[in-house]
C-alpha positions in Angstrom: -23.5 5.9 -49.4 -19.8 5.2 -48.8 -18.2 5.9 -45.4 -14.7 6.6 -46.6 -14.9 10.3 -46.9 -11.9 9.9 -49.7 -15.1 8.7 -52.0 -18.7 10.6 -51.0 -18.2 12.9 -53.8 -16.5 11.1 -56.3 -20.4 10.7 -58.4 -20.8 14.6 -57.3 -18.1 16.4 -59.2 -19.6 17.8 -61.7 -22.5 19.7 -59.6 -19.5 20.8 -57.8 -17.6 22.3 -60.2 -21.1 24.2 -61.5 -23.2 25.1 -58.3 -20.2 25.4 -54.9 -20.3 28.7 -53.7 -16.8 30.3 -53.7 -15.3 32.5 -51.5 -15.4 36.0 -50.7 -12.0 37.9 -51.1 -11.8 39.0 -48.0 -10.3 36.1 -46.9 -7.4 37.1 -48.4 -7.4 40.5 -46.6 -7.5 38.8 -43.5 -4.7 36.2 -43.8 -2.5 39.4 -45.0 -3.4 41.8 -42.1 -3.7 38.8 -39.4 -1.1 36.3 -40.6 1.5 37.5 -43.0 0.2 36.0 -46.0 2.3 37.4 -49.1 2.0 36.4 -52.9 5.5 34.6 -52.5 3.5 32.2 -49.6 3.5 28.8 -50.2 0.1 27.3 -49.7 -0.6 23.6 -49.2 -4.2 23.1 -49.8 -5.3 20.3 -48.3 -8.4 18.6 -49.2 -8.9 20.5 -52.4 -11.7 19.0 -54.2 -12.2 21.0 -57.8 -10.5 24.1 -56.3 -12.4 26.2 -55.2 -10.3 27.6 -51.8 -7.1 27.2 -54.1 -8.3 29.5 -57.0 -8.6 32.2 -54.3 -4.5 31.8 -53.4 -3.5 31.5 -57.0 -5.4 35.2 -57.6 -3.7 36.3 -55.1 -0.4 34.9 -56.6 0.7 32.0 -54.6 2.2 28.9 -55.3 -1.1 26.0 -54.5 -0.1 22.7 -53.5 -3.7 20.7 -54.4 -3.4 18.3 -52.0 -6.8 15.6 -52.4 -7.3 12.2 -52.8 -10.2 11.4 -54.4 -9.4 11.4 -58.0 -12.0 12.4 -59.7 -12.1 15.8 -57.8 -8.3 16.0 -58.2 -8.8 15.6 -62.1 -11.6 17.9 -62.4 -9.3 20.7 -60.1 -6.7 20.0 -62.6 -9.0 20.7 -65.5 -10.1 24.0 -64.3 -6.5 25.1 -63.0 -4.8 24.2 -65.8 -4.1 27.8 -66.4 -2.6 28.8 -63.5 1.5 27.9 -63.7 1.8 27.7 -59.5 -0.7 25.2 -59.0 0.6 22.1 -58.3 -2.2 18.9 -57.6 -1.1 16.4 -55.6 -2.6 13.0 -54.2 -2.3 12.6 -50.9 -4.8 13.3 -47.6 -4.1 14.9 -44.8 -2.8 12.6 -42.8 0.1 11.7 -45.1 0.5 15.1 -47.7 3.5 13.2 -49.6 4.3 16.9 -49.1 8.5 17.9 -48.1 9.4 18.5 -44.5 9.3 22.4 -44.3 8.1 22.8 -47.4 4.9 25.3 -47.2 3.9 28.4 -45.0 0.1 28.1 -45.2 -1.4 25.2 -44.8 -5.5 25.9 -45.7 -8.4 23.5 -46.1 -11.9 24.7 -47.4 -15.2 22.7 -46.8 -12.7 20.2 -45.8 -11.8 19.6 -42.3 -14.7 17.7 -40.7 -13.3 14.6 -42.9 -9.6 14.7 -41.6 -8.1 12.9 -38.5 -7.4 15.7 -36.2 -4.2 14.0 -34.0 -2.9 12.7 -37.1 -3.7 15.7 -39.7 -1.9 17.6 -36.8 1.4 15.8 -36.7 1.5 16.1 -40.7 0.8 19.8 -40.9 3.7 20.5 -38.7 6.1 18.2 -40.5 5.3 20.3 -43.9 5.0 23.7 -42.5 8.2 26.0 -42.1 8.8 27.5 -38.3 6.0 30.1 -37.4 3.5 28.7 -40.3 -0.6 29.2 -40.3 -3.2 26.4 -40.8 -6.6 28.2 -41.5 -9.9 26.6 -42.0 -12.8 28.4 -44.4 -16.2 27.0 -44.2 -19.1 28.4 -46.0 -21.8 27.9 -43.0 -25.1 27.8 -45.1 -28.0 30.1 -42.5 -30.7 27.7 -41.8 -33.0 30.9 -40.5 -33.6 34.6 -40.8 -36.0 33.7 -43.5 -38.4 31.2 -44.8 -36.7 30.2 -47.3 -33.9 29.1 -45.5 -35.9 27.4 -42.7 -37.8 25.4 -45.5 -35.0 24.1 -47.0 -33.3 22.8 -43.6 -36.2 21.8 -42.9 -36.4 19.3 -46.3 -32.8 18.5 -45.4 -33.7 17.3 -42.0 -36.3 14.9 -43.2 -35.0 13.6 -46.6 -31.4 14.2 -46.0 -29.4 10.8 -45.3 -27.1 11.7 -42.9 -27.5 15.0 -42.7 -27.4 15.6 -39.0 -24.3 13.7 -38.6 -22.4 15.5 -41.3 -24.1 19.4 -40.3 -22.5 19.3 -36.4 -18.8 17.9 -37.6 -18.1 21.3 -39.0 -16.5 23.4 -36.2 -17.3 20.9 -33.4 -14.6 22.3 -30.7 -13.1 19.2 -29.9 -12.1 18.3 -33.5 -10.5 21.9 -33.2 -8.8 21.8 -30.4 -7.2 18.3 -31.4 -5.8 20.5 -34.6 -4.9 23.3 -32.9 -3.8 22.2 -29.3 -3.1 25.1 -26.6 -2.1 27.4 -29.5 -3.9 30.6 -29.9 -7.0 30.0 -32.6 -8.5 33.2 -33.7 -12.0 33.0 -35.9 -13.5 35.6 -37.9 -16.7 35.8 -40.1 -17.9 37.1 -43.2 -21.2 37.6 -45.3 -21.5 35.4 -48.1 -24.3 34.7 -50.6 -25.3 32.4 -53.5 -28.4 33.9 -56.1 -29.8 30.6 -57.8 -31.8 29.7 -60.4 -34.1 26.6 -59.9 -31.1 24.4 -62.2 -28.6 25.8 -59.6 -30.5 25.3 -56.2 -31.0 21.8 -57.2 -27.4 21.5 -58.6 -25.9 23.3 -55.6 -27.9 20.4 -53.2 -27.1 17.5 -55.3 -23.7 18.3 -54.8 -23.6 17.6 -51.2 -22.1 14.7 -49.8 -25.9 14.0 -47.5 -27.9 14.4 -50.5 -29.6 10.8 -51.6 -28.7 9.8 -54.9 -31.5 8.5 -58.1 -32.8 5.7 -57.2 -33.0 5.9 -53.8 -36.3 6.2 -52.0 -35.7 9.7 -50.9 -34.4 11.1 -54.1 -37.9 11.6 -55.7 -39.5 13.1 -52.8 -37.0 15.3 -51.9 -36.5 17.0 -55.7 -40.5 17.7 -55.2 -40.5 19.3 -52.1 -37.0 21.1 -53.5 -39.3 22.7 -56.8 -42.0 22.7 -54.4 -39.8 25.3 -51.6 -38.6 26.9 -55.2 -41.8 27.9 -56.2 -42.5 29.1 -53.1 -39.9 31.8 -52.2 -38.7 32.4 -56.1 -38.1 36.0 -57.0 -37.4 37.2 -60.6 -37.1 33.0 -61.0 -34.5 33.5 -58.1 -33.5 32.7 -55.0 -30.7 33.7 -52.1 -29.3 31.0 -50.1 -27.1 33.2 -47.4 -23.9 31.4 -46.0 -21.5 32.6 -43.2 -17.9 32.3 -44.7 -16.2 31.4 -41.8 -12.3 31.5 -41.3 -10.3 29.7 -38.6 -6.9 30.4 -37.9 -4.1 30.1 -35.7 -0.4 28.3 -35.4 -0.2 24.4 -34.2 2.6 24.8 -31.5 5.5 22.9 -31.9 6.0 18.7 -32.5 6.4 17.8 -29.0 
């Protein structure tokens, strides 16, 4: 598995066009109620895979900066924006946008931030963002308990995932925060969020994930058996409900000094 985070899903795409859980609109609700957010904003999504977090601001009719640089998620967000005029898709990372000083109000990154430089992704969100500007982070936090289902499934993850533990604890890990955010006020809010799958889904919705071995390693094989295996188990009407906590972080990153 490659270490440059740029690359880990560049074999995934596909699955993660089909099986990523989007976003729940309330997002949106809170941005406009806590932060100003308008359908003139300018948003600078950073770390945009397929565009998933982006879709949600071009709804709401902003103008998306697509900012990723692994191409063949940048490609595949192009493909399935191609109908929204505002969207804009742009290679570059985080630390280094290509984006114009003072050129965005939002900056936003969705299932993203654990990959970035903090210090450095930092110093380029303020350069792009005009004076009094919001950087907010969405995650969806997939529950791993509250029912069997769920605690199977980490469970599998645990023992056939290949660096699952690593990856799981980067999400929100404070100091990665507070290296974005600084002394500035950061404000979090959460929200329910769910995913129904079919068997086809589950197991596209896992083999989408960066941790997830791929065929012909020794841990693919065992891990699709216990995957049907779990399935079988805890399938309802040939469904099941993986639950997720949409989680929203959000706040202003001072000033350059």
């Amino acid at each position: 598995m490659s270490n440059d985070p740029t690359a880990r899903f560049s074999t995934r795409v596909a699955d993660y066009v089909k099986y990523r859980p989007g976003y729940p609109a309330s997002v949106i609700r809170l941005l406009e109620a806590e932060c100003g957010l308008k359908p003139d904003s300018v948003v600078a999504d950073v770390g945009s895979g397929t565009g998933i977090l982006s879709e949600l601001f071009l709804r709401n009719g902003n103008r998306v900066y697509g900012v990723e640089p692994n191409r063949e998620m940048r490609e595949a967000g192009e493909g399935l924006l191609a109908s929204y005029p505002d969207f804009v898709s742009v290679d570059g990372r985080a630390e280094a946008t290509t984006l114009d000083d003072g050129s965005v109000d939002f900056v936003t990154a969705g299932q993203a931030f654990h990959w970035f430089d903090p210090p450095h992704a930092r110093h380029e969100f303020l350069r792009i963002l005009r004076p009094g500007g919001w950087v907010v982070l969405v995650w969806n936090d997939r529950r791993t308990a509250g029912t069997p289902f769920l605690e199977e499934y980490e469970r599998m993850l645990l023992e056939y995932g290949l660096d699952y533990r690593e990856v799981s604890v980067k999400y929100a890990e404070e100091s990665m925060l507070a290296a974005l955010y600084g002394p500035s006020e950061m404000r979090a809010k959460t929200f329910d969020n769910h995913q129904v799958s079919d068997f086809k889904g589950l197991r596209g919705r896992l083999t989408s994930s960066s941790y997830t071995p791929q065929p012909g390693h020794p841990n693919f094989e065992p891990m699709m058996r216990e995957l049907e295996a779990i399935f079988r188990r805890h399938q309802h009407d040939g469904r099941v409900t993986v639950e997720y906590d949409t989680k929203v972080f959000y706040g202003k990153v001072g000033s350059r000094q």
